[in-house]
Legacy VTK file of the C-alpha trace (Angstrom):
# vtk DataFile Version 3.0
C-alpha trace
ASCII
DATASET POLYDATA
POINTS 431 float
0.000 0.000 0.000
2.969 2.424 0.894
4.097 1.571 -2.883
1.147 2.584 -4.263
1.149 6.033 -2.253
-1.892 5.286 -0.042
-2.489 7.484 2.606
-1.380 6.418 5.942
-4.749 6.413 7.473
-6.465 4.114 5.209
-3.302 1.360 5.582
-3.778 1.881 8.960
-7.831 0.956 9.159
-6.972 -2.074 6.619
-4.474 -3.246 8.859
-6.823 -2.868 12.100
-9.840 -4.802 10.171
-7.244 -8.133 9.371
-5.062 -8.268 11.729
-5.361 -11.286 14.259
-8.801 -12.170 12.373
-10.958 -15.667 13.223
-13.728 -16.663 10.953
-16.468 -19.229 11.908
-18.749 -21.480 9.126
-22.483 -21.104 9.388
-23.226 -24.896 9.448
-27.072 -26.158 9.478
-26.019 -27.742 12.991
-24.618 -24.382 13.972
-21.598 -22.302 13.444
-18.054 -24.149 13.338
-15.046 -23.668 15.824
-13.341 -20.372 15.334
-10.040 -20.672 13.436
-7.124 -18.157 12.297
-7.334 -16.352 8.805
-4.010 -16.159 7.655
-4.454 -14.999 4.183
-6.938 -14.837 1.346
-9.537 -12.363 0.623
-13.581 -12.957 1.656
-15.054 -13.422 -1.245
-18.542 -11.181 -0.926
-17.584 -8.769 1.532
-17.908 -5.202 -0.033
-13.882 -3.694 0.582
-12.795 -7.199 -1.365
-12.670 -5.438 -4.972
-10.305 -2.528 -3.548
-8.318 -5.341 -1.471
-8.077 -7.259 -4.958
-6.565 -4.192 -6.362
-3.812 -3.385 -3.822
-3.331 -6.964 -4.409
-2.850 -7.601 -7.920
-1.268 -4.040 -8.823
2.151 -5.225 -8.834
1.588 -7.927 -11.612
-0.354 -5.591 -13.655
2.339 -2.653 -12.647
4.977 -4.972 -14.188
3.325 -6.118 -17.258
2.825 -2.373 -18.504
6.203 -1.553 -17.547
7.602 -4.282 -19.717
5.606 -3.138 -22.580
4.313 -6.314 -23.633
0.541 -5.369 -24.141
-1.084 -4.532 -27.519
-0.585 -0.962 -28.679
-4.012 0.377 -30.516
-2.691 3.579 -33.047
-3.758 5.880 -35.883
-2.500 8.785 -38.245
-3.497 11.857 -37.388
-4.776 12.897 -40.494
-5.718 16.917 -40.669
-4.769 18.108 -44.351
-4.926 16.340 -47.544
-2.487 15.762 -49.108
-0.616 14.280 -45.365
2.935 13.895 -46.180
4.109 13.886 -41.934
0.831 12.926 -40.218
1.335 12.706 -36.318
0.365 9.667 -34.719
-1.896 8.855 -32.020
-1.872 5.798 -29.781
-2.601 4.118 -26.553
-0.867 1.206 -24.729
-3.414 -1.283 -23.335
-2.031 -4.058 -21.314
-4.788 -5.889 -19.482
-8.398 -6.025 -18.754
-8.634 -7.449 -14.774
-11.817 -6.975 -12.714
-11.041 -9.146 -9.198
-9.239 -12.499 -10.380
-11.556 -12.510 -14.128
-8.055 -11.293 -16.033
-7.554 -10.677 -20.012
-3.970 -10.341 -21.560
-4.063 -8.762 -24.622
-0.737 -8.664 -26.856
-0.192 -8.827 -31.018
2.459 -11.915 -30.534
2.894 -15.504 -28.980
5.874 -14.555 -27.555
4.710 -11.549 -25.784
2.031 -13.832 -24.796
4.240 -16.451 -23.279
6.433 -13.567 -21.379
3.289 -12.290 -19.870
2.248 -15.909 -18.625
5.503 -16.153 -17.071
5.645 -12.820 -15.352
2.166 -13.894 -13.850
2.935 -17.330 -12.656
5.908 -16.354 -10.848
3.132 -13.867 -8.943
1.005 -16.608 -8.360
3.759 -19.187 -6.896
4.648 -15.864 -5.002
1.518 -15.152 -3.383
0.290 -19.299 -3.126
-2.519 -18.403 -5.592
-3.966 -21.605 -7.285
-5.401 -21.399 -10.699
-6.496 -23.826 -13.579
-4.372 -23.439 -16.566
-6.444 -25.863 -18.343
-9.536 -23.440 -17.936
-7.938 -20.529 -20.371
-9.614 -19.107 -23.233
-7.860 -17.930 -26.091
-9.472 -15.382 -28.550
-7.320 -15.258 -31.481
-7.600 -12.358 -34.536
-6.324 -13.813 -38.319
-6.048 -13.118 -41.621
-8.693 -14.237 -44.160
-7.745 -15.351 -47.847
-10.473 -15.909 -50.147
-12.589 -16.124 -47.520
-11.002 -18.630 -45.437
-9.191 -18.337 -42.178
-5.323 -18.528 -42.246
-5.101 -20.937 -39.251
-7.354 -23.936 -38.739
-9.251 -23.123 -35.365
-9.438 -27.341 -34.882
-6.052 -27.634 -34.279
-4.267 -26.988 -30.487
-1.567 -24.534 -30.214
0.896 -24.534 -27.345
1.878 -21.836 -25.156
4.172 -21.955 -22.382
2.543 -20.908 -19.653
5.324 -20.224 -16.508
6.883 -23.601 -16.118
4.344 -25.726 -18.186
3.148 -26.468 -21.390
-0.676 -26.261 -22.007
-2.289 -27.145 -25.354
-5.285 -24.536 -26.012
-7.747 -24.771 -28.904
-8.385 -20.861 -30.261
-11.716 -19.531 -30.289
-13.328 -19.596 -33.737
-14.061 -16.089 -34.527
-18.026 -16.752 -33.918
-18.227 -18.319 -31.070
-18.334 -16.926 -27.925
-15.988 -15.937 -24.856
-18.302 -14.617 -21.414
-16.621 -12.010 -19.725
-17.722 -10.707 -16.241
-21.397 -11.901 -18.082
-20.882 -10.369 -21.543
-20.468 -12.584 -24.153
-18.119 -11.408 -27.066
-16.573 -12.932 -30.340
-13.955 -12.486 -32.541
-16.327 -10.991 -35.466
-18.655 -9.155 -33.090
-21.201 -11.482 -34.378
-24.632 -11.250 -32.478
-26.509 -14.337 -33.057
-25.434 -16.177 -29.806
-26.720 -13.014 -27.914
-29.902 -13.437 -29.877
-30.613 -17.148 -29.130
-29.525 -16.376 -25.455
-32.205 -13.651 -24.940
-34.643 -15.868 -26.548
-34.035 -18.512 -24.690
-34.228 -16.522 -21.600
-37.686 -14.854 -22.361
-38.949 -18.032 -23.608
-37.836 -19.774 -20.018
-39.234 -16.612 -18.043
-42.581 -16.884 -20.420
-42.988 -19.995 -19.582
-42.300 -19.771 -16.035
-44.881 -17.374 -15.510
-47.545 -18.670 -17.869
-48.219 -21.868 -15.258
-47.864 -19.398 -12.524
-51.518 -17.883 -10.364
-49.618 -14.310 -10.206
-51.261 -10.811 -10.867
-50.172 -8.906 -13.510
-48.220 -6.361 -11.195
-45.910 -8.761 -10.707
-45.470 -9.911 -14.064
-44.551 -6.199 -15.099
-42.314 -6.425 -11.936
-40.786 -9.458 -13.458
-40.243 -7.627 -16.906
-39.153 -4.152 -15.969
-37.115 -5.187 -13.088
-35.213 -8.610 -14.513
-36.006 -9.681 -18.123
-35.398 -5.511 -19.535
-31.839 -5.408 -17.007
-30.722 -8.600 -18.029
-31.639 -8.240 -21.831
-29.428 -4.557 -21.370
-26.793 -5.801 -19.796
-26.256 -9.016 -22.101
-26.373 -6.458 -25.299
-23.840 -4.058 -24.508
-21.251 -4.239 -27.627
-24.356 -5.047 -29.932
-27.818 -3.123 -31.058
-30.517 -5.177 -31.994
-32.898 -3.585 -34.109
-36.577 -2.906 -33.994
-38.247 -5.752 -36.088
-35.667 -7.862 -34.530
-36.179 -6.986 -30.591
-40.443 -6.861 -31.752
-40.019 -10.576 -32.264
-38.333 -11.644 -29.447
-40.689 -9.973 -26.931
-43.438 -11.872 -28.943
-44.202 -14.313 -26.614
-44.085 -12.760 -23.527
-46.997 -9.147 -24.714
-48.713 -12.822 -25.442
-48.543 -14.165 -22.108
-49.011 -10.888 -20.521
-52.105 -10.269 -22.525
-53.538 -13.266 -21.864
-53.416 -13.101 -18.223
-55.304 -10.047 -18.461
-57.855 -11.555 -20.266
-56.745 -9.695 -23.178
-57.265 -10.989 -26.831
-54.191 -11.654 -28.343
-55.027 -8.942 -31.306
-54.833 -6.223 -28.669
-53.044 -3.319 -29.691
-49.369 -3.300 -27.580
-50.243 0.736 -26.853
-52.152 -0.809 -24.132
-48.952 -1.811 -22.814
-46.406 0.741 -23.653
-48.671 3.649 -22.398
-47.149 4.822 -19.314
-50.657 5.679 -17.645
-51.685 1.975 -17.842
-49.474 0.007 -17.151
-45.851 1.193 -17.650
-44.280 -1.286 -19.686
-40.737 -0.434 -20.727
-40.261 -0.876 -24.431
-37.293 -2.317 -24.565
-36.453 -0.876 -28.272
-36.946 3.018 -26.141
-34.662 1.461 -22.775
-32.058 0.414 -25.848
-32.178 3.169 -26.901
-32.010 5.571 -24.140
-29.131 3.448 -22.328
-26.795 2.735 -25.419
-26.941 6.654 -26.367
-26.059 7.486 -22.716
-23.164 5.099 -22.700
-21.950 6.051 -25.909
-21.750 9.796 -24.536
-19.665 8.664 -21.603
-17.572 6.969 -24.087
-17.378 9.591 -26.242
-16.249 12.450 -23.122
-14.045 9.604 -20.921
-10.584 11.380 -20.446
-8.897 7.791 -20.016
-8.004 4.734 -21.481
-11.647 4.148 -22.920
-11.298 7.746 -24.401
-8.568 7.247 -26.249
-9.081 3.972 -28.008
-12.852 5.540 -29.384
-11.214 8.652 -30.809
-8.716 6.032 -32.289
-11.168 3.762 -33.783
-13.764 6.626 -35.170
-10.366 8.040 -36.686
-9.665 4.406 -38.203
-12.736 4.087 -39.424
-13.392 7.789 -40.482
-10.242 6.965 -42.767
-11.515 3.681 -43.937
-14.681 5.291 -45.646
-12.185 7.887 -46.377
-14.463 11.255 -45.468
-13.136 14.878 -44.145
-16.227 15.036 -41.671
-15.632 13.265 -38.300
-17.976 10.584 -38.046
-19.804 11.635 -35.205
-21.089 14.960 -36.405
-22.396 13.073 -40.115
-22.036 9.435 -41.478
-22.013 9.807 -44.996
-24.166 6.858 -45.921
-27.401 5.494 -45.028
-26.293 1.714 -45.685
-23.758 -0.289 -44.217
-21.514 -2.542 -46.186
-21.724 -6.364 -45.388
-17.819 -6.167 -44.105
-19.033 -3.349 -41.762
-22.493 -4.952 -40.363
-20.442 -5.949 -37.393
-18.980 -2.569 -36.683
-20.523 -1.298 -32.906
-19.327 1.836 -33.337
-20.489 2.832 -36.930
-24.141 1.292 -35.595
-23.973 3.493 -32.934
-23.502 6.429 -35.379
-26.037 4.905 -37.568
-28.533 4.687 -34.426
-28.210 8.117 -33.729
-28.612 9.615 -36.641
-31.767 7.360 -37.708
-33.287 8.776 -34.152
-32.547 12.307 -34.921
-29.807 12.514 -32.593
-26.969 14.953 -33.247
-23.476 15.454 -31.368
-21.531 18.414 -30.655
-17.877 18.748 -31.219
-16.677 20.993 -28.414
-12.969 20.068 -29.217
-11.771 20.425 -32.775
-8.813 19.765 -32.255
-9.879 16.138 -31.198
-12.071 15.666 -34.410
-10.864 18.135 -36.396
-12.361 18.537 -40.501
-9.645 17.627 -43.000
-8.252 20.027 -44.759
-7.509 20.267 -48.409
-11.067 20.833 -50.416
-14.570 21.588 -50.107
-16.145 18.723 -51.657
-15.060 14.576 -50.549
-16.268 12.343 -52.685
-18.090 11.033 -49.585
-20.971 13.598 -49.621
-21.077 13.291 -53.633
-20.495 9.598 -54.540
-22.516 7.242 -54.448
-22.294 3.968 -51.967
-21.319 1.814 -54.859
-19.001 3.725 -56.157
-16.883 4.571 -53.193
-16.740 1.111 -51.847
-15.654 -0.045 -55.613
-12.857 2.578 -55.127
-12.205 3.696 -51.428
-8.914 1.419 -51.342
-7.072 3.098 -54.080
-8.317 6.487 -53.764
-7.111 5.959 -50.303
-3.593 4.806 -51.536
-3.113 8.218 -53.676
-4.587 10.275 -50.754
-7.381 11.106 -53.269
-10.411 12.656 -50.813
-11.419 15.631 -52.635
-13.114 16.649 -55.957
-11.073 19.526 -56.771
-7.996 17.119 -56.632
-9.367 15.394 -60.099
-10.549 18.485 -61.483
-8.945 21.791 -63.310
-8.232 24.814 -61.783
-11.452 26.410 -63.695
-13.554 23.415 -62.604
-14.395 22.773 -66.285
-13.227 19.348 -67.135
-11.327 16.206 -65.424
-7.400 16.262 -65.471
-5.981 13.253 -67.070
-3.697 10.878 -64.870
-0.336 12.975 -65.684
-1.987 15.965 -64.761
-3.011 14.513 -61.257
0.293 13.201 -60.777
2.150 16.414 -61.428
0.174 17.874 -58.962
2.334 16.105 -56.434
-1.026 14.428 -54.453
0.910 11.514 -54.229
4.596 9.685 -55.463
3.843 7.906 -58.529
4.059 4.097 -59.251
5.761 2.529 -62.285
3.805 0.289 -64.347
0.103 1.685 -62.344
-0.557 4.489 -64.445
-2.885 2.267 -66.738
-5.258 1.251 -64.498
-5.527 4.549 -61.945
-6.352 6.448 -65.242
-9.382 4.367 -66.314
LINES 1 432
431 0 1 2 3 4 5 6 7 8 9 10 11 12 13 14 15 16 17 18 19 20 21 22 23 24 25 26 27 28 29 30 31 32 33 34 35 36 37 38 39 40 41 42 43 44 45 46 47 48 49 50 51 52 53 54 55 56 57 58 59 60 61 62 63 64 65 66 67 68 69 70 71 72 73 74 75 76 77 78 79 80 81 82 83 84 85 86 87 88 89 90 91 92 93 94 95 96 97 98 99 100 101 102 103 104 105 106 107 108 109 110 111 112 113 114 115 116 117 118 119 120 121 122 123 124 125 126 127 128 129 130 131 132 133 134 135 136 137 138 139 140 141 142 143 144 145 146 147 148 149 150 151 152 153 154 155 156 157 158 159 160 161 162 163 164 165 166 167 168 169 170 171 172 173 174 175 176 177 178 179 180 181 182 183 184 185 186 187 188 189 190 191 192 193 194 195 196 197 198 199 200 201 202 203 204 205 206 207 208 209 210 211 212 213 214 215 216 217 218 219 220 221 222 223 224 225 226 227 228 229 230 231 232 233 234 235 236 237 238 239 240 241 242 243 244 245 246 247 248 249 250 251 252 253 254 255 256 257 258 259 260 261 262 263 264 265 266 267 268 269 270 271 272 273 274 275 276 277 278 279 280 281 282 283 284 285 286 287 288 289 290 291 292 293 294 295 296 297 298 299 300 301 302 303 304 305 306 307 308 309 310 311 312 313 314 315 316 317 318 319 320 321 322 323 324 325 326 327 328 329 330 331 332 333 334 335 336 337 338 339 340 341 342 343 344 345 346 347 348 349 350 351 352 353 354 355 356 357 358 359 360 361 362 363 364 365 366 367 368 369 370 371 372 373 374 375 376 377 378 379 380 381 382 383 384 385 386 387 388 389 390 391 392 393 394 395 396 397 398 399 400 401 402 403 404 405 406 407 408 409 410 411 412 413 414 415 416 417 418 419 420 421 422 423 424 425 426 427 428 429 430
């Protein structure tokens, strides 16, 4: 705690609260025989998660000294053409919550030092863990639609002293963490079948059930709408799709009011009834609300969305930051999958609008008044993004002549020094 620069008070009242400590077993034939707590942490007790903390800082103090994390980065792209762009970046080591711990690196070897530097801490501090209980979520390369490495086979990673043979994650299927479920391709159809399964066992639960219809909205607004927004944080389910899952529980509900089954739902949803929470409106209201916290957090979650709305701000290749327009109205198939261009895509199909206080954090790129994002169509720009990207090509007047009268031909464009040019390319960037 001193190395951590804790005042002395607060070492002082943990070291009064476990110091010469006894516990006794609540035991159906009464409590147990008092006996000595030497070391461990109660699991439950409400000052565990800041004991867990002190505890584990040193491993998780060593592992971002050594630099062996995974290092999320961008250009800084403010004029067009960027022959020096700046770049931004952020160092992210480790996700721990208690003892539920993610290491997150770009190599197996980095991997393999950062299993090593943490079993030495656990032999240190007597900590017993399952090796053979790890989960390894693994990012690769597709050719022609096909996965470089074959997710059936084992790979082996030292882990500390020993050997353990792990079988990757395929990129759909799922990994829980602290009761999110997540996947390689951000794919959302084990979320879907788990909410439906869920409502379905709820439904059904309550269908058999002599209960009065206060406590089935009790049921619904207090468990079923929590859990369902909890579950769905890194995905957004859309209207027709979160309509149909609800299906069978409006039927339930209206049938134990005595309700046909044709009844309009505004019966339910009106808040002078009944309050019902549609749970398309608590979506909604609670992924807009975290998204703004994500949006103004000055820490480690702040820095990796400016990153990726900069990444993918370049990757449709527009001047405008993301977050004030989105160029399109469609998403691309490669895209679906994207949480953070959904987000964008949720907002603005709800008539929700952002304010840029800092400019200098999502600044407009420079270098022409019209992109060929607010001009082009979908189509074309996702026929062409990739190699207008290449030659830094973003704006009309780039293309065009001086008195905006005609196209320049490919020499012309390439004496205007937008970009080096290639040998042997000329051909194909001029048709």
């Amino acid at each position: 705690m001193n190395r951590i620069k804790l005042p002395q008070q607060f070492t002082h009242l943990i070291l009064d609260l476990f110091k010469d400590r006894t516990n006794q077993v609540i035991t159906a034939y009464g409590k147990t025989t008092a006996y000595d707590v030497l070391t461990g942490i109660d699991q439950g007790e409400v000052i565990s998660p800041v004991l867990w903390c002190i505890y584990y800082d040193p491993l998780l103090a060593e592992i971002n000294q050594q630099k062996l994390g995974y290092t999320v980065s961008c250009n800084n792209i403010q004029h067009i053409p960027q022959l020096n762009s700046t770049v931004i970046e952020q160092y992210v080591p480790a996700l721990a919550f208690m003892d539920d711990t993610q290491w997150i690196t770009d190599k197996k070897d980095k991997l393999e030092s950062i299993l090593s530097i943490a079993d030495s801490f656990y032999k240190l501090n007597d900590i017993q863990i399952n090796k053979e209980k790890s989960e390894l979520m693994m990012r690769t390369k597709i050719y022609k639609r096909h996965y470089s490495h074959i997710y059936n086979d084992k790979i082996n990673i030292q882990f500390g002293r020993e050997s353990i043979s792990i079988k990757a994650k395929h990129p759909y299927e799922p990994t829980c963490i602290l009761g999110v479920y997540f996947n390689i391709e951000n794919d959302e159809q084990f979320l879907i079948s788990k909410v439906k399964a869920e409502i379905d066992h709820l439904t059904n639960l309550m269908w058999k059930k002599k209960i009065t219809d206060k406590y089935i909205l009790y049921i619904f607004n207090r468990i079923i709408i929590p859990r369902v927004e909890y579950w769905s944080q890194v995905f957004i389910l859309l209207p027709d799709l979160i309509h149909c899952l609800f299906v069978p529980f409006r039927r339930m509900f209206k049938n134990k009011l005595k309700f046909a089954r044709t009844a309009p739902n505004a019966i339910l949803d009106n808040s002078y009834i009944y309050g019902y929470h549609n749970p398309y409106e608590n979506q909604l209201q609670a992924k807009i609300t975290n998204f703004c916290i994500q949006l103004n957090d000055t820490g480690i979650l702040g820095k990796i969305t400016e990153i990726c709305l900069k990444l993918l701000q370049q990757l449709l290749w527009c001047s405008r930051p993301l977050i004030e327009v989105i160029p399109f109205d469609i998403i691309s198939r490669r895209m679906k999958n994207n949480y953070l261009l959904n987000m964008i895509n949720l907002m603005k199909q709800n008539d929700f609008t952002l304010l840029v206080i800092d400019k200098g954090r999502f600044p407009i790129i420079a270098g022409g008044k019209n992109d060929f994002a607010s001009i082009a169509t979908f189509d074309f720009l996702s026929k062409h993004s990739t190699i207008l990207r290449s030659r830094q090509i973003m704006f009309v007047e780039q293309i065009i002549s001086g008195d905006k009268c005609h196209l320049l031909n490919w020499t012309d464009i390439c004496n205007k020094h937008y970009f080096q040019s290639i040998p042997g390319r000329g051909n194909k960037e001029e048709k």
